[in-house]
C-alpha positions as CSV (number, residue, x, y, z in Angstrom):
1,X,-2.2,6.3,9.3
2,X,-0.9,6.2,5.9
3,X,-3.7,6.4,3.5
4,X,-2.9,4.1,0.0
5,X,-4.3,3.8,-2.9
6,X,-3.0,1.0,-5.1
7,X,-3.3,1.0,-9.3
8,X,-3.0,-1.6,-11.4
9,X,-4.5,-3.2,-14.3
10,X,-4.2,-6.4,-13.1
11,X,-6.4,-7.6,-9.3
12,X,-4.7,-10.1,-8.8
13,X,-1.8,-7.9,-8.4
14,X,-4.0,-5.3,-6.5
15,X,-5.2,-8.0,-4.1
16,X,-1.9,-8.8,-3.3
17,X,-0.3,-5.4,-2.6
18,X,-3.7,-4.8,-0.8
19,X,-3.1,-7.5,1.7
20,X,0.5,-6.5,2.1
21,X,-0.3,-2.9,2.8
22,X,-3.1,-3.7,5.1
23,X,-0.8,-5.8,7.2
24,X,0.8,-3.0,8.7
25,X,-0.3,-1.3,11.6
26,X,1.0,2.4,9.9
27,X,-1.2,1.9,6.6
28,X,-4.3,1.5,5.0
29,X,-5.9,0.9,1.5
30,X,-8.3,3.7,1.0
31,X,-9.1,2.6,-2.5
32,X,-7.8,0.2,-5.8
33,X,-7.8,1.7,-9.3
34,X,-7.8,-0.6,-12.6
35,X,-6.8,2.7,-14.8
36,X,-4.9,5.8,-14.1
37,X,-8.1,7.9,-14.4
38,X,-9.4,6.2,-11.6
39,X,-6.3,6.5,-9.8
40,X,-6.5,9.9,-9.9
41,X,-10.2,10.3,-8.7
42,X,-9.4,8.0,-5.6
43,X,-6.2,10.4,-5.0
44,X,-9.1,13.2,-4.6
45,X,-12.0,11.8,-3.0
46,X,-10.0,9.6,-0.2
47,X,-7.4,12.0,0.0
48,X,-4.9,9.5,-0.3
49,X,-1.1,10.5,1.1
50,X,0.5,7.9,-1.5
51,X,-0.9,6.3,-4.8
52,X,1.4,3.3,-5.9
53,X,1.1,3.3,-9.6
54,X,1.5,0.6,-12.3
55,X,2.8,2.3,-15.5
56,X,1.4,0.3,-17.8
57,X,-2.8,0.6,-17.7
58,X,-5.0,0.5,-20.5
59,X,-6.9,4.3,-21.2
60,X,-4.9,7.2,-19.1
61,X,-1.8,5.3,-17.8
62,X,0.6,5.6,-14.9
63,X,2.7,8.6,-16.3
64,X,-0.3,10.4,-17.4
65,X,-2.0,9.9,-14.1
66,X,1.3,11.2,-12.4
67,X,1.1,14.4,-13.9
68,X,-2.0,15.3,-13.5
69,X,-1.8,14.3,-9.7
70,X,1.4,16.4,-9.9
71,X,-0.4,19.0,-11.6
72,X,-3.4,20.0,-9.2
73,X,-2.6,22.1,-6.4
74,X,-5.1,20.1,-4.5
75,X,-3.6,17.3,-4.4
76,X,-0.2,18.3,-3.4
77,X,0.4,16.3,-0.8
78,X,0.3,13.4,-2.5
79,X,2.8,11.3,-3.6
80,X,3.1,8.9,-6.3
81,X,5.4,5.8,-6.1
82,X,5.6,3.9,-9.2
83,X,5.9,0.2,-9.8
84,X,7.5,-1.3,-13.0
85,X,8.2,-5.0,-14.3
86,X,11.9,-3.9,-15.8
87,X,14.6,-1.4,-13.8
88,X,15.6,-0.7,-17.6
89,X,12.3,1.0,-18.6
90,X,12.6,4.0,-20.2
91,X,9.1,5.1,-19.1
92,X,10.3,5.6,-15.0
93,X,12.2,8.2,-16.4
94,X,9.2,10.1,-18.0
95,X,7.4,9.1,-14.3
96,X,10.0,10.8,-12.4
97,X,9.8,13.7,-14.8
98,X,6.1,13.9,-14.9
99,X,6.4,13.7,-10.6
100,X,7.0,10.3,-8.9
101,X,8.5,10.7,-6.0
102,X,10.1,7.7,-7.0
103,X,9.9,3.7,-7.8
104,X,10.6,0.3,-7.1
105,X,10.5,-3.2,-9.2
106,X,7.4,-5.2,-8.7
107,X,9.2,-8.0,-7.6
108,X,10.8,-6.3,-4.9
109,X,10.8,-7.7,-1.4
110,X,7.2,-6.5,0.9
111,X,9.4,-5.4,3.6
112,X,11.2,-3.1,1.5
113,X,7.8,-2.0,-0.6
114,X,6.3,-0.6,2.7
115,X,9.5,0.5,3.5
116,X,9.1,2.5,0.6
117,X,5.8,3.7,1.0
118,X,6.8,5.5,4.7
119,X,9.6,7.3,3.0
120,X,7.4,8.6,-0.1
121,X,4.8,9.7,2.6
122,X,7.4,11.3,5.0
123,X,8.4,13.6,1.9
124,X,11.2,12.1,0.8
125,X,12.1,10.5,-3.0
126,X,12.7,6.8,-3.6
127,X,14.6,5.7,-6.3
128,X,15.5,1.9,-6.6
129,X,18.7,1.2,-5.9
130,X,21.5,0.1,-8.1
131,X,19.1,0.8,-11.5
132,X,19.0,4.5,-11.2
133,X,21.8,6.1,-12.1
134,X,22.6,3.9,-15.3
135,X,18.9,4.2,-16.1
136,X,18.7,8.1,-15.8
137,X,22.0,9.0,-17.4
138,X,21.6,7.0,-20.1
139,X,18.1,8.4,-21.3
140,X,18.9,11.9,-20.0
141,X,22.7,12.7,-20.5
142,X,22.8,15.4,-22.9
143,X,25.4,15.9,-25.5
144,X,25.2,19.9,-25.5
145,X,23.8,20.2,-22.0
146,X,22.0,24.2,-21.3
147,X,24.8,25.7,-19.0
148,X,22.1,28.4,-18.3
149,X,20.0,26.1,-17.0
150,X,21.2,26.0,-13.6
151,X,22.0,30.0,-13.6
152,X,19.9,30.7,-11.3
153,X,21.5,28.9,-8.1
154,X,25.3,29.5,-6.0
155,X,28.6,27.3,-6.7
156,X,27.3,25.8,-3.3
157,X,23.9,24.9,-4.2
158,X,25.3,23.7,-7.7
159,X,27.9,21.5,-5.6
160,X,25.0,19.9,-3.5
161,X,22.8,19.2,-7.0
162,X,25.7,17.3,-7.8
163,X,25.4,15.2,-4.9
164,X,21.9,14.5,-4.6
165,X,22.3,13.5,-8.4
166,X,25.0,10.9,-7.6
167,X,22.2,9.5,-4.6
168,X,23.2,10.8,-1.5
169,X,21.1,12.0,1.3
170,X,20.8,14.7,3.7
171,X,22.7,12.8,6.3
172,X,25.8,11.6,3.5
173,X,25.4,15.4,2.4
174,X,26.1,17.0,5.7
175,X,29.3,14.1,6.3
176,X,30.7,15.0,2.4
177,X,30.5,18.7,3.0
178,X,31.0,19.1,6.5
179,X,27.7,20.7,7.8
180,X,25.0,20.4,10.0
181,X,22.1,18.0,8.8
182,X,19.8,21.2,9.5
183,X,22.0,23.1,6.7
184,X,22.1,20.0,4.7
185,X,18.0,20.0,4.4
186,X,18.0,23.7,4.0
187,X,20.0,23.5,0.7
188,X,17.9,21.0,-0.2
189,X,15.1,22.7,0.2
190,X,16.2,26.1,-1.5
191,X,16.9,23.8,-4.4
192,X,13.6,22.4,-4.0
193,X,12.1,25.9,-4.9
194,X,14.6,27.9,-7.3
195,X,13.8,24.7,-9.9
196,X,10.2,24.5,-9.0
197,X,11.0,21.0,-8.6
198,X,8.0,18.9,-6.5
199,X,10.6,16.6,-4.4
200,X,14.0,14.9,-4.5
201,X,13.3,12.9,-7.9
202,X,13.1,15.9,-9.6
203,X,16.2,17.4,-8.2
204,X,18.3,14.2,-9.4
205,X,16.2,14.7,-13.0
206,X,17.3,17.9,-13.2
207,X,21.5,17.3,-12.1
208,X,21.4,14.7,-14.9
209,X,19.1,16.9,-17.8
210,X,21.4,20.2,-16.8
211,X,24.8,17.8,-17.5
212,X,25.5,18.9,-13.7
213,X,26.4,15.2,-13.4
214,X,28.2,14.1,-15.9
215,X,30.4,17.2,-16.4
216,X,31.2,16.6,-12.3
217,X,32.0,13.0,-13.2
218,X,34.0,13.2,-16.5
C-alpha cells in the first residue's frame, strides 16, 4: 500500500485529490497538510512513501518543505511529487533542485496523477511531459557552463547524463546504446552516487546546470 500525504492550501482541492487517491486499491491517504510545515511533520509521523505538494502555501511553502524532507536522512524514502497551476513556473525548477522527484499540472488527468504517484513511489522521477525540457533549459542553461563540474565521471557515464537529460529511460537507454537494461540501471545508478544526486530529477538538473545538454545539442 502506497502511503500519501496530500498538501495544499486549499481543501477543497485536498478533498478532491483525497478521494481520487483513496479510490485505488494500491493507495492510501495517511494524512492532508494546509502548509508545508505540516507536510513535513505528516511525512515523519505516518511515514508517508510519497507527499504530493502544492508549491504555493502560506508560512514554509512547497520548495521549502521539499528540502527539508530531502534533507533528513530519516525520511529518505520519501518522495515528493509536486503539483503546480502553470508548466512555465520557474519555481518547479527550484523544487526539482531542492529534491522532487518530480511534477505534474494540477489539472492533469486522475488516471495519469496516480499513475504518477506509483512511479515516484517505485523510485523513479516524474517530470511532466512536453514542459520540461523548455522549462529547465531555459532557467538553467548556463552561458559559461563549469566544465569541471562533471570531472568526476567516464566519457560513458557523461554520454548517458546526456540522455537522461534529453528524457529517456532505462529501457530507451539500453535500445540508444546498445546494452542490457541491467547495465542501463547500473549507469544510472553510479551517476546517482558520484553527484550525490537523490533520484533521476536531479540527474536531468544537473545535465542541464553542467551545460552537458546543451553543448550535446548545439
Amino acid at each position: 500500500m502506497i502511503r500519501v500525504v496530500l498538501a495544499d492550501d486549499q481543501e477543497l482541492v485536498r478533498s478532491a485529490f483525497a478521494m481520487l487517491v483513496r479510490s485505488a486499491p494500491d493507495m492510501d491517504v495517511v494524512g492532508e497538510a494546509a502548509d508545508g510545515a505540516e507536510a513535513v511533520r505528516l511525512a515523519r509521523d505516518t511515514r508517508a512513501d510519497v507527499v504530493v505538494m502544492d508549491l504555493r502555501m502560506p508560512g514554509v511553502d512547497g520548495i521549502a518543505a521539499t528540502a527539508t524532507i530531502a534533507a533528513d536522512e530519516g525520511l529518505a524514502g520519501v518522495r515528493v511529487l509536486i503539483l503546480t497551476t502553470f508548466e512555465s513556473d520557474e519555481n518547479v525548477v527550484a523544487a526539482l533542485r531542492a529534491g522532487a522527484s518530480g511534477f505534474l499540472v494540477k489539472d492533469t488527468k486522475p488516471a495519469n496523477l496516480l499513475a504518477a504517484i506509483r512511479t515516484v513511489a517505485g523510485g523513479e522521477a516524474l517530470l511532466s511531459p512536453g514542459a520540461t525540457q523548455a522549462l529547465i533549459g531555459r532557467v538553467l542553461r548556463q552561458p559559461d557552463p563549469a566544465p569541471g563540474a562533471l570531472a568526476v565521471l567516464t566519457d560513458r557515464e557523461r554520454e548517458v547524463l546526456t540522455l537522461i537529460g534529453r528524457g529517456l529511460n532505462n529501457a530507451e537507454l539500453a535500445e540508444r546504446l546498445v546494452i542490457s537494461p541491467l547495465t542501463a540501471k547500473t549507469y544510472v545508478s553510479r551517476l546517482l552516487t558520484k553527484l550525490d544526486a537523490r533520484d533521476r530529477a536531479q540527474l536531468v538538473i544537473a545535465a542541464y546546470e553542467s551545460g552537458l545538454v546543451r553543448a550535446a545539442t548545439q
